[in-house]
N, C-alpha and C positions, 0 to 999 in steps of 0.2 A: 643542297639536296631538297626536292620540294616534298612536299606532308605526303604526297601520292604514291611516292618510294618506298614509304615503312611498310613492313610485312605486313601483312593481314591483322594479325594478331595484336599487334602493338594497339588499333583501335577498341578491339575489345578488351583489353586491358586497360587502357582509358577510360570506357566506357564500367569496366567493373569498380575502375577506383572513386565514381562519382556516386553521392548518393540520387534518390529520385529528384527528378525536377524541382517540383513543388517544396521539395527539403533545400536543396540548393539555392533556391533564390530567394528561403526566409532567411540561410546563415548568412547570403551576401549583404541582403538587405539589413542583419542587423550590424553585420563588420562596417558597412555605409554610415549607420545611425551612429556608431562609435565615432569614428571617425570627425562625421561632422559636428558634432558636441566635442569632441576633446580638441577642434580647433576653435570652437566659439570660447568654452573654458579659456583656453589659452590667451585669449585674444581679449577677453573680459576682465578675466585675474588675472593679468601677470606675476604680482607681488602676493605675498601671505604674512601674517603674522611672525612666521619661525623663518629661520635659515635654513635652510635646508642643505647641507652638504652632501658632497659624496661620498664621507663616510653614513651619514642617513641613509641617501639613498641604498646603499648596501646592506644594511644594519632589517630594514621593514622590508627591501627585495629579498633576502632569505627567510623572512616570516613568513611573507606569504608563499613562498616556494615551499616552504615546509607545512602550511597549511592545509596547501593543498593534494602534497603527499600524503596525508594521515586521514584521508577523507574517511568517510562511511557509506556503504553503500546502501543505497534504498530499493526498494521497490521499481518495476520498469523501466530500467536501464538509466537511474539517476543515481546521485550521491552529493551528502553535502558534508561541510568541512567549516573550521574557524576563520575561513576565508574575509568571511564578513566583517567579524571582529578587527581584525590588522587593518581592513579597508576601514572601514570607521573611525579609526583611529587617529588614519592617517586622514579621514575628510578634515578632522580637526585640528592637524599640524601644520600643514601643507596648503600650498596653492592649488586650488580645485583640478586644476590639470595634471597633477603629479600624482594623485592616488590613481585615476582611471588607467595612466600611462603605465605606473608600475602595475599595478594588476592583470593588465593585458599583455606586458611580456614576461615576467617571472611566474609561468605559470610548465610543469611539466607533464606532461601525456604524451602516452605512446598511442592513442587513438588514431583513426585515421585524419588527416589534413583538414577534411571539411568538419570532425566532432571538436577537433582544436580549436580551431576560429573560431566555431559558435559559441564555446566554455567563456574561450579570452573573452569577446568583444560582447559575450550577456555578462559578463562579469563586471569589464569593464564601463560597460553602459549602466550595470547599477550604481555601478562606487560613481560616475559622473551624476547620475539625477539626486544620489543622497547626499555629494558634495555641494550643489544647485541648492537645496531644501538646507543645509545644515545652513550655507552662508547667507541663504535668504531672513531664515529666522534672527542670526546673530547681530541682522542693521533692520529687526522688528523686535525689541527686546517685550520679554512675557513677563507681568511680575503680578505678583499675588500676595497683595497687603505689600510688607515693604522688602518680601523676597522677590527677589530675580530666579524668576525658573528659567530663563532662556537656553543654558545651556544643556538643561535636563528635556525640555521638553524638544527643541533643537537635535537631541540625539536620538531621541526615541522615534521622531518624524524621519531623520536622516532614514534610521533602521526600519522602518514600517515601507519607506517609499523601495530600500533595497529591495525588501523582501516580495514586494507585491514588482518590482519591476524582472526580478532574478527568476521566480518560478511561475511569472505569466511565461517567459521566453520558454523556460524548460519542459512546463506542459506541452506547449504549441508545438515546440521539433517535438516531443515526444507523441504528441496526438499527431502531426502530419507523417512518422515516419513509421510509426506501426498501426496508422489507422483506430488508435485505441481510444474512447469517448475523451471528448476537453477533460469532462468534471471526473469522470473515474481518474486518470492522471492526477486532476489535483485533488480526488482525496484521498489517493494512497500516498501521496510523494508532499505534498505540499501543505494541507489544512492543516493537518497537527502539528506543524512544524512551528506554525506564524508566534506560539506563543513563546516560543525559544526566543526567536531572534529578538522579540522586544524587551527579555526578559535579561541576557545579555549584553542588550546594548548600555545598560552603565557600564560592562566593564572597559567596552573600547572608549570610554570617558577617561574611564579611571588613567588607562595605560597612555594616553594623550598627555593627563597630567603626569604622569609619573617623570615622563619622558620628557617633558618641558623642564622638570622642577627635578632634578636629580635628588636621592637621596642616600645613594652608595657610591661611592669610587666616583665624584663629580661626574659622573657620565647617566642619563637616564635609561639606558640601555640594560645596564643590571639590574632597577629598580624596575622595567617592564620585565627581564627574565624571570625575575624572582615570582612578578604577580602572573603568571603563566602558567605555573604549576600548579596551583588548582585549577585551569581551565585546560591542560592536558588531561590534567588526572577526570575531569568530566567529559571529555572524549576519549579516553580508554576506557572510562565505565561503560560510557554507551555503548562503544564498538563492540564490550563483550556481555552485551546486551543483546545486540543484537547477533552474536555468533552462539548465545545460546539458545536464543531464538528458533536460530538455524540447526542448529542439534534439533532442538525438541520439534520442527517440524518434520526433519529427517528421520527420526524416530518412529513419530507420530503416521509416519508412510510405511518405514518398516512393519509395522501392527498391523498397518491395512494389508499392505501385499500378501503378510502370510496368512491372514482372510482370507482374502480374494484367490490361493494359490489353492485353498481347500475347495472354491467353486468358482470353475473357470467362467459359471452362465452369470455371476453378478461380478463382472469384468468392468472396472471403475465405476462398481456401485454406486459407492460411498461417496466417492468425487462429483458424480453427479449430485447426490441428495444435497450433498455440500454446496454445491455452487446454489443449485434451484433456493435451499435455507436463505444463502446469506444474504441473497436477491429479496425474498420477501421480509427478512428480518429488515433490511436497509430499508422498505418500503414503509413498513408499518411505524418505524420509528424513525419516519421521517428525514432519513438520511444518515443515522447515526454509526457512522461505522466502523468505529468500536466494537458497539455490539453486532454488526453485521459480522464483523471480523472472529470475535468469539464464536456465534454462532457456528459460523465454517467450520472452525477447527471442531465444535463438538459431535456436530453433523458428521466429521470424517470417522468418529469413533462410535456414533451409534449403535453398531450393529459388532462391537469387540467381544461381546460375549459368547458370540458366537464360534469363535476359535474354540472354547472347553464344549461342542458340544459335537458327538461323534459324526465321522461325516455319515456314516452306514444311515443316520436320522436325517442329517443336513441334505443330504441329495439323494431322499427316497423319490421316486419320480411320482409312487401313489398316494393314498390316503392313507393318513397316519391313524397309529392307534390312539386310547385316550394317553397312554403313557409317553409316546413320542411326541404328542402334541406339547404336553405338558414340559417337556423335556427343552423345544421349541422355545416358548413362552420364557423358558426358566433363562435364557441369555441374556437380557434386559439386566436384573440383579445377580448373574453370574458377570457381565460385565461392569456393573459397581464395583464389586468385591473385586476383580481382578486389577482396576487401575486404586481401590482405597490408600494403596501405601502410596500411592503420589497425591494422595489430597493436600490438599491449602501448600504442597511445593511445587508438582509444576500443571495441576487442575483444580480450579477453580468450581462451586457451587454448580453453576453453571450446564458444567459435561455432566456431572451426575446427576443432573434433572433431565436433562438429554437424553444418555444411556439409559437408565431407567424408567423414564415415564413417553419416551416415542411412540408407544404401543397404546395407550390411555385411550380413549375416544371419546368425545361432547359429551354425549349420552353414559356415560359411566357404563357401560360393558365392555372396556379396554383390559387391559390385564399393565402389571402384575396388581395393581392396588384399587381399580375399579373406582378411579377418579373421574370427576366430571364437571366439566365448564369449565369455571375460570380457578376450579381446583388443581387443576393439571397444570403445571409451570409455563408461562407463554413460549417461553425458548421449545418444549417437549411438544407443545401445541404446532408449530411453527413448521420443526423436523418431522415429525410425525405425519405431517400432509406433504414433505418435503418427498420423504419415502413414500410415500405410498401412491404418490404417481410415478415415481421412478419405477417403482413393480410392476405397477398398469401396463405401462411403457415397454416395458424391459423383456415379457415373456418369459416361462419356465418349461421346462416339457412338459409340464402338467395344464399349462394354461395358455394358451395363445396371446400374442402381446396387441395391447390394442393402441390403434391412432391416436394421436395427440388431441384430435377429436375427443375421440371416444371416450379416453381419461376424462377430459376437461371434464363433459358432458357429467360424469360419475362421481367426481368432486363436486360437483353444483348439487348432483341430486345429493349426495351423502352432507352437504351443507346441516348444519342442528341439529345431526345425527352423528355422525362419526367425526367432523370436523368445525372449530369455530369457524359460525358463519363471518365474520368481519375478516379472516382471513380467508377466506373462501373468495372474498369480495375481493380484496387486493393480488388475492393469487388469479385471476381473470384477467383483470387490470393489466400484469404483469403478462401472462401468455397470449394475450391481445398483441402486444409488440414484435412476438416472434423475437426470443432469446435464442441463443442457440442451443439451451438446451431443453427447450421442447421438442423437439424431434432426438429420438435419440442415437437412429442413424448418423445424422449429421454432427452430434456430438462427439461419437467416438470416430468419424470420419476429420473431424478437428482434431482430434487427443491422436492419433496416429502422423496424424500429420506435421507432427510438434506442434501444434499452433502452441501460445502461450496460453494459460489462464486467464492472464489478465485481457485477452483479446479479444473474450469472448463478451456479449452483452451482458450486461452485469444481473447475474443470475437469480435465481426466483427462487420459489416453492411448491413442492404441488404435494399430492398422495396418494393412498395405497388403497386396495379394495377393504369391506371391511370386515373387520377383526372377526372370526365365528365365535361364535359361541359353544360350539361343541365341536367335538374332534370328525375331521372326513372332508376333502379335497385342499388340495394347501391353497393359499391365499399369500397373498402380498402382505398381509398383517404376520407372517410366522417369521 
């Protein structure tokens, strides 16, 4: 039967089981690079130190099968696991060919065909460059006075070379297959990770000896079981670490929704001020995203106080009295008060400098405390311009929403007045790029769209018009 005969269909079914181009001939090309290292391996080392049997080889093909079962997942469609550790372990038992070999077929996923290969064979192609580097150092030995560091430093290099060769791979498919920046990929998935794996790698030492040098039931298999259980027990802590995590930002949306359900017109408000914050947070400090990350979530809750304040106030379309204004104002430390029973368990200093002082302005005629400068918390500084272009932006019925021009413009002049001028500078900087959420058409034209978060350019700061001084026309500051 020739290819011309299959239905119609059958092609687009082919064509829906392949990923894009460009994704497709990075997994080929790196199952290629596997390939040809685990035959040079082979052909280099035949022999190793240890015996290696097939009861071994069964004994570390179910560690890592199970390693890779128990993974964790990350951020933009990653996840890692103790994978490394049993690969390491085995650079140091085994002939250089034997760990890459095992790691590239004891590996389980139900992902599609082409996310399988690229897992095995970047996986595979670390355990081959960190078995490369373990056995290069062990015929350069290290010593220091009349210690031999060879095998410690030998491991830690093994481990440094995994990690930088495993999650250059996994950035790249991830930056070519959702288009999302190199460096954002690796600083949500990958940077804080680096000090794990060097910090871990004594233990895939430890379990190398262990397993050499039996010390229960002449077998080293029980003597690595044994040492295992503190290193499950640190990845079931993580996992529900991070599954509280996942609570508390599930939650943390719950709170906004039933905001945002009280006024249809600041429809992912908070999400925007969020992202535009953690954009200029990451800016100002350099990249640190940490605090970028904090930021966001406190940026999500800014505006919580809001919930205790009546809507008949909340969505008057005209000018308030002095009591409603006041009223207005009052959600700042109405929102304190309402998250205080979660302080120092699951908010931090931080949100309540946030919550409370976003309203503050340069010039000290902010409310609730009539701070100014470098009085006002940098993080409240931060949000505070964060919101208050989102307002600009955004439109009320009471006030017409202006161009992303026209904000800017309104932030430069309100510079040493309502806003720190050095953030005033970086937040310029930052909408010079065209994020996507400077416009905020296109914003919520993404947020409809599913796009992800993480897909967007990595978000900024701006703010809001400023704050009156006396009660009559609403503003971006209420």
């Amino acid at each position: 039967m020739s290819f011309t005969s299959r239905p119609p269909f059958f092609w687009q079914r082919i064509k829906e089981a392949l990923p894009p181009p460009k994704v497709l001939l990075f997994v080929l090309g790196i199952f290629a690079a596997f390939l040809i290292t685990e035959v040079y391996l082979w052909h280099s080392f035949p022999e190793g130190n240890f015996s290696f049997s097939w009861w071994d080889w069964a004994f570390w093909a179910t560690l890592i099968l199970w390693s890779v079962s128990v993974e964790v997942r990350l951020p933009l469609s990653a996840s890692m696991s103790h994978l490394f550790v049993f690969a390491l372990a085995l650079v140091i038992l085994a002939p250089p060919w034997i760990p890459p070999l095992l790691v590239f077929l004891f590996q389980w996923d139900t992902s599609p065909w082409y996310k399988q290969l690229f897992n095995r064979s970047q996986d595979a192609l670390a355990t081959a460059f960190a078995a490369l580097t373990w056995h290069l150092l062990q015929n350069n030995h290290v010593f220091l006075g009349p210690w031999d560091l060879t095998a410690g430093v030998g491991i830690a290099a093994a481990s440094l070379v995994f990690f930088a060769i495993n999650t250059t791979l996994v950035t790249t498919i991830i930056h070519l297959a959702n288009n999302v920046p190199w460096r954002e990929v690796w600083r949500k998935n990958s940077a804080w990770i680096a000090t794990s794996y060097l910090l871990l790698s004594p233990i895939a030492l430890l379990l190398a000896r262990a397993y050499e040098t039996p010390l229960l039931g002449n077998w080293g298999g029980w003597t690595v079981l044994f040492f295992l259980i503190p290193l499950y027990y640190s990845r079931f802590y993580w996992d529900e670490k991070v599954r509280l995590e996942q609570a508390f930002d599930t939650t943390l949306e719950l709170l906004m929704n039933a905001l945002e359900a009280k006024d249809p017109m600041t429809r992912l408000h908070s999400e925007r001020v969020a992202d535009i914050a953690r954009d200029l947070a990451r800016k100002v400090k350099d990249g640190d995203e940490a605090y970028a990350q904090a930021i966001y979530r406190a940026a999500r809750l800014h505006d919580i106080g809001k919930i205790a304040i009546p809507e008949a106030v909340l969505l008057k379309p005209g000018s308030l009295t002095p009591e409603e204004f006041a009223l207005i104002q009052s959600h700042t430390t109405k929102g304190a008060e309402l998250l205080s029973p979660a302080r120092k368990v699951a908010f931090d200093q931080l949100v309540y400098n946030v919550i409370l002082h976003h309203h503050e302005r340069w010039d000290g005629r902010g409310y609730p405390k009539r701070l100014a400068g470098h009085e006002i918390p940098e993080e409240a500084r931060i949000v505070g311009l964060a919101d208050a272009y989102e307002a600009m932006t955004a439109g009320r019925p009471y006030r017409k929403a202006k161009t992303p021009e026209e904000a800017l413009r309104e932030v430069q002049e309100l510079s040493g007045h309502q806003f720190d001028p050095r953030l005033v500078e970086a937040f310029t900087e930052l909408w010079a790029q065209n994020p996507i959420w400077r416009d905020r058409h296109a914003y919520l034209a993404a947020k409809e769209g599913s796009v992800s978060r993480s897909t967007f350019s990595q978000p900024s700061s701006a703010s809001a018009s400023p704050s009156p001084s006396e009660p009559g026309p609403r503003t971006s500051e209420e």
